[in-house]
C-alpha positions as CSV (number, residue, x, y, z in Angstrom):
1,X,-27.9,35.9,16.1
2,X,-25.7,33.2,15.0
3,X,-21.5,33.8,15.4
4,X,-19.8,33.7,12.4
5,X,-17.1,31.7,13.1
6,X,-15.0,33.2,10.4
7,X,-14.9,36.2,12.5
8,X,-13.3,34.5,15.7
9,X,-9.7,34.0,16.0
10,X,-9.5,30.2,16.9
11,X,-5.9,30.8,18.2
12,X,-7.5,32.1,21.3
13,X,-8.7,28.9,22.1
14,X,-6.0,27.1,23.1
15,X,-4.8,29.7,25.2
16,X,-7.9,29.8,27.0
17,X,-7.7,26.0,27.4
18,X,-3.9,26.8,28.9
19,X,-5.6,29.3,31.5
20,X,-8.2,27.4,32.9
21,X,-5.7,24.2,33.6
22,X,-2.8,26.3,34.7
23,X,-5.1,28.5,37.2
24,X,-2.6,31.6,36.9
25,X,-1.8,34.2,33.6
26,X,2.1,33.9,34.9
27,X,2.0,29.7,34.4
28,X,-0.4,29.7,31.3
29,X,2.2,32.2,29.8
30,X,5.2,29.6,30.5
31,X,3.4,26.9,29.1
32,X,2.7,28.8,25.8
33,X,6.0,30.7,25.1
34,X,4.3,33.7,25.5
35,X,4.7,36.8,27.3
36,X,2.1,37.2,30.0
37,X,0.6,40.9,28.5
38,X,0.2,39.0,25.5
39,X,-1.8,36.0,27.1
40,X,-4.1,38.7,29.2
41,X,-5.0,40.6,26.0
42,X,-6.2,37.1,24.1
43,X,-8.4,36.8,27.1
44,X,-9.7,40.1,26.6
45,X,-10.6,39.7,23.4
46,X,-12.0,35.9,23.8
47,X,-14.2,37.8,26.5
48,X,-15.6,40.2,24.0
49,X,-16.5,37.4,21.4
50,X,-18.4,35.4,24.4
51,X,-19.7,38.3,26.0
52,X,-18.5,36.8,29.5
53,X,-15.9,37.6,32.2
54,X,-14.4,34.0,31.6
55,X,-12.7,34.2,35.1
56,X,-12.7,35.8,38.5
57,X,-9.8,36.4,40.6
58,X,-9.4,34.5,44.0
59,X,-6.7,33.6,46.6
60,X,-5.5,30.6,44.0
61,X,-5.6,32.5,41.0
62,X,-8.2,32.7,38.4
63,X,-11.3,30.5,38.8
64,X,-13.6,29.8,35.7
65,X,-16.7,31.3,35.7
66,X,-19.7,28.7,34.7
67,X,-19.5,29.8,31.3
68,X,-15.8,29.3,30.6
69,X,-16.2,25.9,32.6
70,X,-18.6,24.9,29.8
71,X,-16.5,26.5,26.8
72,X,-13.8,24.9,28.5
73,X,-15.7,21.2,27.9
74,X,-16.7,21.3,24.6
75,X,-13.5,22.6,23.3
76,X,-10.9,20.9,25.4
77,X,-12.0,18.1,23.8
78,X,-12.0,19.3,20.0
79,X,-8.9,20.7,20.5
80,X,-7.2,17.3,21.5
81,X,-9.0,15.2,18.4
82,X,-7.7,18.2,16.3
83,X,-4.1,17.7,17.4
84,X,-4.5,13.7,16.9
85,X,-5.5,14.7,13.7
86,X,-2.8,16.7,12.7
87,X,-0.1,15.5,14.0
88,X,1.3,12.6,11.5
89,X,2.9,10.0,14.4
90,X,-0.8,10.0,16.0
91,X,-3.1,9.6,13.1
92,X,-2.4,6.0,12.1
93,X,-2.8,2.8,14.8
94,X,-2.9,-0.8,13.0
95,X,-4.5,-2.2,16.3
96,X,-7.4,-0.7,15.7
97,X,-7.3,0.9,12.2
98,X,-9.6,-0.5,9.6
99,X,-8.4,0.7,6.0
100,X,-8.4,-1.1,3.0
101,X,-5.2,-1.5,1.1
102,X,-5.3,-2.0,-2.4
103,X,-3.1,-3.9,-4.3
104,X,-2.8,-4.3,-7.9
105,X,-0.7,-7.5,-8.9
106,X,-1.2,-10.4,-10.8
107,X,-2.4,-13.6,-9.4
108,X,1.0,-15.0,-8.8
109,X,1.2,-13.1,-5.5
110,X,-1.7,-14.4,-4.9
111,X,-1.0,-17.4,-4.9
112,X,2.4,-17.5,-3.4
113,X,2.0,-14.5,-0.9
114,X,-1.5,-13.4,-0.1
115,X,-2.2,-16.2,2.2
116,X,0.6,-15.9,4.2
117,X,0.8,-12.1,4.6
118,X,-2.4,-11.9,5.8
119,X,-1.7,-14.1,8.5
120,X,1.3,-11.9,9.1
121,X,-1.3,-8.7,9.4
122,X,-3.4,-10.3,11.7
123,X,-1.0,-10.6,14.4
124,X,-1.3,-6.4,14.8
125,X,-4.2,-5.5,12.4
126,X,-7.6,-7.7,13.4
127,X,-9.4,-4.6,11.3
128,X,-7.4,-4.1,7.7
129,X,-8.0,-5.6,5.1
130,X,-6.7,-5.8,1.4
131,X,-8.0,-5.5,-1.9
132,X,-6.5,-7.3,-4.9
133,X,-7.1,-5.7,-8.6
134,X,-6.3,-7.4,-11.8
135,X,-3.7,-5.5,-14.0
136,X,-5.7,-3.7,-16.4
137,X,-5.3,-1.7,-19.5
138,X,-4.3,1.8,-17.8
139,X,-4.0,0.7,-14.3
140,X,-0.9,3.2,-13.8
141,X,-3.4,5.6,-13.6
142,X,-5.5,4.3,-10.8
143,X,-1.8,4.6,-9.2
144,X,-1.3,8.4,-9.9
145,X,-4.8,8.7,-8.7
146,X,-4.0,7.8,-5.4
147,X,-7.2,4.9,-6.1
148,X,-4.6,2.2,-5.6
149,X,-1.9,1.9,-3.1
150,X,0.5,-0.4,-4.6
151,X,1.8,-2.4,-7.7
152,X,3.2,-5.6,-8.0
153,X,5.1,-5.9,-11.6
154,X,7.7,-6.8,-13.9
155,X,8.0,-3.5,-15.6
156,X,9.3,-0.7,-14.2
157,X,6.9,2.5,-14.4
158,X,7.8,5.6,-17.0
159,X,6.3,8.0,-15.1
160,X,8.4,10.1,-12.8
161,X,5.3,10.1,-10.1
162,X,5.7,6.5,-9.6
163,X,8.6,5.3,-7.3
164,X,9.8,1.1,-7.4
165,X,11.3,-0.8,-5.4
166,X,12.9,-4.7,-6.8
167,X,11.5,-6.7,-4.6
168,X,12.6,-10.2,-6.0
169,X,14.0,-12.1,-8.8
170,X,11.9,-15.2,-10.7
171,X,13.1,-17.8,-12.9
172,X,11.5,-19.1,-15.9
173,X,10.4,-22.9,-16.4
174,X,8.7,-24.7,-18.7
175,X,5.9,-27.0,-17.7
176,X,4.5,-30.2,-19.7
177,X,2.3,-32.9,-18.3
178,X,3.7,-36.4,-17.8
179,X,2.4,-38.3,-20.7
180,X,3.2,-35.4,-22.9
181,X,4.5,-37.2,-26.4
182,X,7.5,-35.1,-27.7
183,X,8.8,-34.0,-24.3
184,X,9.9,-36.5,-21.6
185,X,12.6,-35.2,-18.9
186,X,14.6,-32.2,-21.4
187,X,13.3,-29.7,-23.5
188,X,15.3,-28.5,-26.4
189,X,15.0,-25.3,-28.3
190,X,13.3,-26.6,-31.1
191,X,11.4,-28.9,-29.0
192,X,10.0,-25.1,-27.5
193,X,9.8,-23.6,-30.5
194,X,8.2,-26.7,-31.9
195,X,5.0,-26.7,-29.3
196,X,1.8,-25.2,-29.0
197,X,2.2,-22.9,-26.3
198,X,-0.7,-21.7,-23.7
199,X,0.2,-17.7,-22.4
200,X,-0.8,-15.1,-20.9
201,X,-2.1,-11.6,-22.5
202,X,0.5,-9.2,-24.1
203,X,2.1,-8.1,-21.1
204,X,3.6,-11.6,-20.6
205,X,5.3,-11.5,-24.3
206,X,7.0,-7.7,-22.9
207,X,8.6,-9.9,-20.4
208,X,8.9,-12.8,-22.7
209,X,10.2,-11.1,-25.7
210,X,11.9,-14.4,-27.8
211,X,13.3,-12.7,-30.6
212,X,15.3,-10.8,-28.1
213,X,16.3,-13.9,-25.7
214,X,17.4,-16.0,-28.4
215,X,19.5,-13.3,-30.8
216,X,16.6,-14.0,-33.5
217,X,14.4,-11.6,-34.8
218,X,10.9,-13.2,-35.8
219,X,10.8,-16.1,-33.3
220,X,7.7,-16.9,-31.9
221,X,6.3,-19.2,-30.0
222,X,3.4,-21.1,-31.3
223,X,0.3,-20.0,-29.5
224,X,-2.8,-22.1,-28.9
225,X,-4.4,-20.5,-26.1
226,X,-4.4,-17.8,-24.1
227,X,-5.6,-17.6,-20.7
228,X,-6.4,-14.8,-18.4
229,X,-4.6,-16.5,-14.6
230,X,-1.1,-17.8,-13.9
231,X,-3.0,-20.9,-12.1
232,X,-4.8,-21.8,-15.7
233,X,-1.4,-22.1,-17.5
234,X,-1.1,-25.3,-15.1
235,X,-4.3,-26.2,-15.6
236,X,-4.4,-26.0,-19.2
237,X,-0.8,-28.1,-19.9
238,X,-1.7,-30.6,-17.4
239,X,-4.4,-31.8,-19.9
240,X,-3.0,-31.4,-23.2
241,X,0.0,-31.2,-25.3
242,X,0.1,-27.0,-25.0
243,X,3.1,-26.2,-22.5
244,X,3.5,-23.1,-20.3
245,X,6.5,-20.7,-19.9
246,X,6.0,-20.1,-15.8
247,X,7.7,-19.0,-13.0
248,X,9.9,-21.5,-11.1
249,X,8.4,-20.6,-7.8
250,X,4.9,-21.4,-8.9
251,X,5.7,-24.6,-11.1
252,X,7.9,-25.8,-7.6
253,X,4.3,-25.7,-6.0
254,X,2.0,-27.2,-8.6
255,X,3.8,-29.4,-10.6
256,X,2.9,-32.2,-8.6
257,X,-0.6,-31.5,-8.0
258,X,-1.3,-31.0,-11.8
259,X,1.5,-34.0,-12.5
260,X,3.9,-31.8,-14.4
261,X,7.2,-32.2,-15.9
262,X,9.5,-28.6,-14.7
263,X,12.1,-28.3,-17.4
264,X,14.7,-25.5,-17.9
265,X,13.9,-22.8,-19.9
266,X,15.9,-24.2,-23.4
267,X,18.0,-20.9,-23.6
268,X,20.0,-18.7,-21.5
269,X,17.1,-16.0,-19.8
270,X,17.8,-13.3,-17.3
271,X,16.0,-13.7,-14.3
272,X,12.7,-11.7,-14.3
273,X,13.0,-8.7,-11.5
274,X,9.6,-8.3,-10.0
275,X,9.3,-4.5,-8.4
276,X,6.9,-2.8,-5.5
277,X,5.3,0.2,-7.6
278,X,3.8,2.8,-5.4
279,X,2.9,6.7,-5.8
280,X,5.2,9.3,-4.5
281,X,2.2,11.4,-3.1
282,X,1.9,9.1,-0.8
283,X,5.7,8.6,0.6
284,X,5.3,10.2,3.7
285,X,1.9,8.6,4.9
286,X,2.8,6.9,7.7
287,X,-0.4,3.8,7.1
288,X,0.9,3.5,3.6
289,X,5.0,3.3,4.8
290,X,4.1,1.0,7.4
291,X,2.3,-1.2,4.6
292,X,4.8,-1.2,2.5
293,X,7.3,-2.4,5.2
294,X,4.8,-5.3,5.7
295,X,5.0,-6.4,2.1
296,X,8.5,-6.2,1.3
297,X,9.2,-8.3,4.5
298,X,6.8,-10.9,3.2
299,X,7.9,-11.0,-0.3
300,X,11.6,-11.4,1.0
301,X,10.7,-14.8,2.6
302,X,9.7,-15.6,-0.9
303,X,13.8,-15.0,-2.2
């Protein structure tokens, strides 16, 4: 007939583990912080749900029998992993962990971070890797999900179950290729408001809100394409008249290769505050903390 384990106290067990390495009820009793009537009447009853003696007495103490020797194997052993498990300082090790991280940001950490954090991580972690997601429609949600472990953004989140961090502060430029034939070496306002402009989706215009920057409601900015990357707004202005609203840290890198002109946003702009999003369920996971650590040092190089 098969034990129903339901039935069996499972806080005998480590007491019986205590017993057979101690030797002696007095020492297994010390160890435990229990009285030593109350450690020989857990053995009585762990004898009763084996059906065994468990131990015999000798000049030493108490010797195993060949049953508790065996019991004594198999759950020595289980016991330990289940203590590993538990206990939070024991269940994380980046030398040999292999979790995924993922990261929902747009492509200008990408660009300007990725590379070198992950060469950071491989100096401890040869097994974890990371996952970047494109900001979607709703992607709060993976966050409060726990299906995502961090956000990179420029918004700070509404929801109370999201905690942030500022990480970093970016400046805006404007780029515009070489030969471009209105703007050579200064942009003026009306120059800006004057081009076609390649952007990004809505969430750049939140950021970028121009009726608000320049004391002027209805200003826009002429759009004549939008694009889905940070990387294509260089892309695009390096081979036509459209210019790009970028950051200063990316247009420092690629200007040159895309032979651009980086000019001064034309109007007084506060600098854009970029912020670590992360959920609050998982503040005390000691993978996700030590993470976390990882990218903030990384993205502090960057200020």
């Amino acid at each position: 007939m098969k034990l129903n384990l339901r039935a069996v106290d499972l806080n005998l067990l480590p007491i019986f583990v205590a017993v057979v390495e101690e030797g002696q009820l007095s020492r297994a009793a010390q160890r435990l912080g229990m009285s030593q009537p109350a450690v020989s009447a857990a053995l009585q009853r762990l004898r009763l749900t084996v059906d065994d003696p468990l131990f015999t007495r000798s000049r030493t103490g108490l010797t195993p029998t060949p049953r508790a020797k065996s019991l004594y194997q198999d759950v020595s052993t289980h016991l330990q992993n289940v203590a590993q498990a538990l206990d939070p300082s024991q269940c994380f090790d980046p030398t040999t962990s292999d979790r995924t991280f993922r990261l929902i940001a747009p492509d200008y950490f990408e660009f300007l971070a990725l590379g070198s954090f992950m060469a950071s991580l491989r100096q401890t972690s040869p097994h974890i890797s990371v996952q970047m997601l494109p900001q979607q429609d709703g992607w709060n949600r993976l966050l409060l999900d726990n299906d995502v472990d961090f956000a990179i953004d420029t918004l700070l989140p509404t929801d109370d179950r999201l905690q942030a961090r500022p990480l970093l502060q970016e400046t805006l430029a404007v780029v515009a290729r070489h030969n471009h034939p209105t703007i050579q070496g200064k942009l003026t306002l009306e120059d800006f408001l004057a081009a076609e402009h390649v952007v990004l989706p809505l969430r750049e215009r939140q950021v970028l809100p121009l009726d608000q920057i320049l004391g002027r409601p209805g200003w826009r900015r002429q759009v004549g394409a939008q694009v889905v990357h940070y990387g294509n707004l260089f892309s695009v202005a390096s081979a036509s008249n459209l210019i790009a609203t970028v950051p200063m840290r990316m247009a420092t890198r690629l200007a040159a290769p895309f032979g651009l002109q980086v000019l001064p946003f034309p109007a007084p702009v506060p600098k854009i505050v970029i912020y670590l999003i992360w959920p609050r369920a998982l503040a005390k996971d000691p993978a996700h903390n030590w993470f976390k650590t990882l990218l903030e040092q990384e993205l502090a190089r960057l200020a």
